[in-house]
C-alpha positions in Angstrom: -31.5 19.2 -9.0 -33.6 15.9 -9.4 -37.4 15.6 -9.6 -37.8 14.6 -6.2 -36.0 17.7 -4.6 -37.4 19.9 -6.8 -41.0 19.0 -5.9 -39.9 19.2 -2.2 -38.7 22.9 -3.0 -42.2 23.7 -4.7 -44.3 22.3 -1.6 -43.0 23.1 1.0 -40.6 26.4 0.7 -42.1 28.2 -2.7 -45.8 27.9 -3.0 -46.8 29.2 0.4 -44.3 32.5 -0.7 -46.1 33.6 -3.6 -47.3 36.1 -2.7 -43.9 38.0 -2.1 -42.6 37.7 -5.4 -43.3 41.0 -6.5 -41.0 42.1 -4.0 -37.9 39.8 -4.2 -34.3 39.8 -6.4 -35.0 38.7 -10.1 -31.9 36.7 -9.1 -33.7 34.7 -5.8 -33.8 31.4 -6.8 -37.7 31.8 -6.2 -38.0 34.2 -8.8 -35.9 31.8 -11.2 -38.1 28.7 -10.0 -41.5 30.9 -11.3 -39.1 31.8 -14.1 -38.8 27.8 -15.1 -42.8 27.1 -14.6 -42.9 29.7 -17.9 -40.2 27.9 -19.9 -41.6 24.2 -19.4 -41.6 23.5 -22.9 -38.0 24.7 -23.6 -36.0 22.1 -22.5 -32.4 24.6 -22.7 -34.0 27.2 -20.5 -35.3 24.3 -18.0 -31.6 23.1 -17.5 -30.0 26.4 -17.8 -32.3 27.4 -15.0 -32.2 24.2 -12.8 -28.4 24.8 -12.9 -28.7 28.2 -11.5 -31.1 27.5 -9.0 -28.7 24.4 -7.6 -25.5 26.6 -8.3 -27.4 29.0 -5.8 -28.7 26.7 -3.3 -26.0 24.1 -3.5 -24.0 23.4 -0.1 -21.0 20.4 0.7 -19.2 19.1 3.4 -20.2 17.2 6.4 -23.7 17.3 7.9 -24.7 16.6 11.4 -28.2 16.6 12.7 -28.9 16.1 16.3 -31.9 14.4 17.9 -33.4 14.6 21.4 -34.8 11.8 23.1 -37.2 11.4 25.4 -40.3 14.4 24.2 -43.3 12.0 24.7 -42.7 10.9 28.4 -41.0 14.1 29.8 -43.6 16.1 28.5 -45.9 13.5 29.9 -44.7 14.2 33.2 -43.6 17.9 33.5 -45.2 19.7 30.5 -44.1 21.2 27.3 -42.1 23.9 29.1 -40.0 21.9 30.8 -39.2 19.9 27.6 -38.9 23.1 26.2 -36.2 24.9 28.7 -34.1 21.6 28.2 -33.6 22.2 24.4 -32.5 25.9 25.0 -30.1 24.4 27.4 -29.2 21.9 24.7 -28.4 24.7 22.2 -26.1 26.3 25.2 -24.3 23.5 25.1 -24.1 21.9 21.2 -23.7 25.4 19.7 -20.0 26.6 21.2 -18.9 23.0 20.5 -20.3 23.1 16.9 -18.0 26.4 16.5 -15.1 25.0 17.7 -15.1 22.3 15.2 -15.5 25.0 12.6 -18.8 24.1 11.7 -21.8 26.9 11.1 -25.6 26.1 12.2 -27.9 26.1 9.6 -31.4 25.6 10.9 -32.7 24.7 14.6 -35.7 22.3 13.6 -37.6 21.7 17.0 -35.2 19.8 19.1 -32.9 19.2 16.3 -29.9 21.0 15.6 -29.0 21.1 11.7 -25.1 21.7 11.1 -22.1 21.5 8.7 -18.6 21.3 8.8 -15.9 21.4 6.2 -14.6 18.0 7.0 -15.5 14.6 7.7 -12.9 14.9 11.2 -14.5 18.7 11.9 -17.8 17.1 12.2 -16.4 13.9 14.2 -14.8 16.1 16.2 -18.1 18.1 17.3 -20.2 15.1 17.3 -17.6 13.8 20.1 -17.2 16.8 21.9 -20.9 17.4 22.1 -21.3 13.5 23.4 -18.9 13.9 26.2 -20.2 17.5 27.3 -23.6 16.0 27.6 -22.5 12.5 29.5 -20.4 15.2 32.5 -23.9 17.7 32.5 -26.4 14.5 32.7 -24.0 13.5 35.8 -25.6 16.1 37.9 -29.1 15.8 36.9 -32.1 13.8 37.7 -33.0 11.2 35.0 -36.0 14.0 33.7 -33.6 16.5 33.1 -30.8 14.8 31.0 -30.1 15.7 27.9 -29.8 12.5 25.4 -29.1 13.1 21.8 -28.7 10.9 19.1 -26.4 12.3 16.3 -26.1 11.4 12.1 -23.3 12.2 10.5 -23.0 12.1 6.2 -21.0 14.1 3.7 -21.3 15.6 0.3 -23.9 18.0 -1.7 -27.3 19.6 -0.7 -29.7 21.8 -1.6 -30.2 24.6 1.5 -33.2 27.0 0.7 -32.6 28.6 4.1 -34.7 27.2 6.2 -35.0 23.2 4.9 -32.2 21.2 3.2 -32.8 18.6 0.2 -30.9 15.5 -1.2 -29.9 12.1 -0.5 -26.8 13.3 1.3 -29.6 14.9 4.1 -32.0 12.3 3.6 -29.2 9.4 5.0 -28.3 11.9 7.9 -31.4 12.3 9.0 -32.1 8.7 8.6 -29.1 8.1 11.0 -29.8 10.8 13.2 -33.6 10.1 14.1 -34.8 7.0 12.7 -32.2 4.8 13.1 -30.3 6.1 16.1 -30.6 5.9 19.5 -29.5 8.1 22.6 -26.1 8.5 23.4 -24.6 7.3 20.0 -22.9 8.9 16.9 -24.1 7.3 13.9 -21.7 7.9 10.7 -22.0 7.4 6.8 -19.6 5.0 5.8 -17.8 7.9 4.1 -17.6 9.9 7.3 -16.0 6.7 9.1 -13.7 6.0 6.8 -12.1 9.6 6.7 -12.0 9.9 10.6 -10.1 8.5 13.7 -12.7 6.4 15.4 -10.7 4.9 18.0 -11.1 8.4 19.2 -14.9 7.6 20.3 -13.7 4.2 22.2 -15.8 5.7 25.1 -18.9 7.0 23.2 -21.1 4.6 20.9 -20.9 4.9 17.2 -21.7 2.9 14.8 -20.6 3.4 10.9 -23.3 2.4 8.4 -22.7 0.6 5.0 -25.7 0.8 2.6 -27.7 1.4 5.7 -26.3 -1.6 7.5 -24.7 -1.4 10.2 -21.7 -2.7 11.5 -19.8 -1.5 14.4 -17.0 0.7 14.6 -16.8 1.7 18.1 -18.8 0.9 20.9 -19.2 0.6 24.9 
């Protein structure tokens, strides 16, 4: 647990819950976290209880996070609901897919869908499916009602507190996924291309990145 998560697990998922911590396991890692702020000058207890509170939190494996284009101008021109009824139709679609490639959801974040699978392939393999399902449903619709997602794909250890996940693992998937993708691509950790068959995407653009830059793997 590093300084940097740890201070992202203070601001934004403990403080604002303390008022229920007279009513939560001694064992919740929010209870241990108020437990460490008494045991500062201890340096043991500190690292005994950082260790728990990761041990708890800790998740691994293959993370995907999916982006939807296009919020500014289709809300522009039809409203919020519109945009709105097109990412429940998005989860309709992404969520089966995402089970299929034995993966589990982990948080829905606006129009982003958080996920992770055991194995670099699993995760592929949704990313993929998901890619192809949207490119036949898009076929049939006007150009406002098309569903275009960009999707990051990295692998290894996180922190999950339930509702927001920490570490550099996340931070390069959601790098990939939003900032540096675009609509209709896949973009992989180096790690995740290396352990996956990407001649399977020959008809869907991905791109594997090395030390965040990119060099092509597949692409159409």
């Amino acid at each position: 647990l590093n300084q940097l998560d740890m201070c992202g697990l203070i601001r934004r998922e403990w403080i604002p819950r303390i008022s229920e911590l007279n009513h939560i396991d001694p064992e919740h890692p929010l209870a241990l976290m108020f437990k460490r702020s008494s045991v500062m000058d201890n340096e043991q207890d500190r690292i005994r209880l950082d260790s728990e509170i990761s041990a708890k939190l800790s998740v691994s494996g293959t993370v995907f996070n999916s982006d939807m284009s296009g919020f500014t101008r289709i809300t522009k021109r039809h409203g919020i609901l519109h945009f709105l009824s097109m990412i429940i139709k998005m989860r309709s679609i992404v969520r089966p897919i995402i089970g299929e490639s034995n993966g589990r959801i982990l948080h829905y974040d606006g129009d982003n869908v958080i996920a992770l699978f055991p194995t670099a392939q699993d995760g592929a393999n949704a990313a993929l499916g998901i890619q192809r399902a949207l490119r036949t449903y898009n076929g049939k619709q006007q150009d406002d009602d098309k569903i275009l997602l960009k999707i990051g794909l990295a692998d290894g250890s996180m922190l999950d507190t339930g509702t927001q996940l920490f570490g550099d693992t996340w931070e390069i998937c959601e790098l990939l996924g939003e900032d540096l993708g675009e609509k209709r691509q896949v973009l992989m950790a180096e790690s995740v291309a290396s352990a996956v068959d990407v001649s399977a995407f020959d008809d869907i653009m991905a791109v594997s990145y090395t030390h965040l830059r990119a060099h092509e793997t597949s692409l159409h």
